[in-house]
Steps between C-alpha positions, in 0.01 A plus 500: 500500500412704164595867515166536309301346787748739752400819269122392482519474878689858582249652229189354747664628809528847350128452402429370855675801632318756256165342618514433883785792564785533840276228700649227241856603561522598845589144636668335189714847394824374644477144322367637159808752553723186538337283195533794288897588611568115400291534178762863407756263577398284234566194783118392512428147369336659184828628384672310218869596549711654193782342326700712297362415210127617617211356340283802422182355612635377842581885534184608413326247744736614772404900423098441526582438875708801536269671325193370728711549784546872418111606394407350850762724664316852429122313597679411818655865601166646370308304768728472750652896481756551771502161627640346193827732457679285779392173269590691161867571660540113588434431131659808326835329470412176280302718310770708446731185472300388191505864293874456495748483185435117430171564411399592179369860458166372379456239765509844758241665382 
């Protein structure tokens, strides 16, 4: 699967979520929670994995998702307030995981 296609798709659901509000999320919250912890991970099937001599553009492809992954995370604890800190703690770790010294300084912002 394309990480563009996985980007488009998170960038709909955070539209979706904008547009209908908490009624979207209320059922689906703990499996969007899960696809999103996999997609920090960098384990989801969109994920082309790095060899030490990175191709840049296979890095870039692999940072749209993290970056779609983390403008749907504010949309999501807008709408969902107190009910999404439990969620946000489940996935605080990988993100944390990916903003660590490995990374470039430019690929964490």
């Amino acid at each position: 699967m394309s990480s563009e296609v996985v980007s488009t798709a998170i960038d709909c659901i955070g539209e979706l979520v904008k547009m209908i509000g908490p009624l979207l999320l209320e059922n689906y919250l703990p499996d969007l929670t899960h696809s999103l912890g996999i997609l920090l991970k960098g384990q989801g099937k969109c994920h082309i994995p790095m060899e030490d001599d990175e191709d840049e553009i296979d890095n870039e492809t692999n940072i749209k998702v993290f970056e779609a992954v983390t403008d749907l995370l504010p949309i999501i604890s807008k709408t969902m307030t107190t009910s999404f800190t439990e969620s946000f703690m489940d996935l605080y770790p990988s993100l944390v995981s990916y903003l660590n010294v490995k990374n470039e300084i430019a690929d964490q912002m």
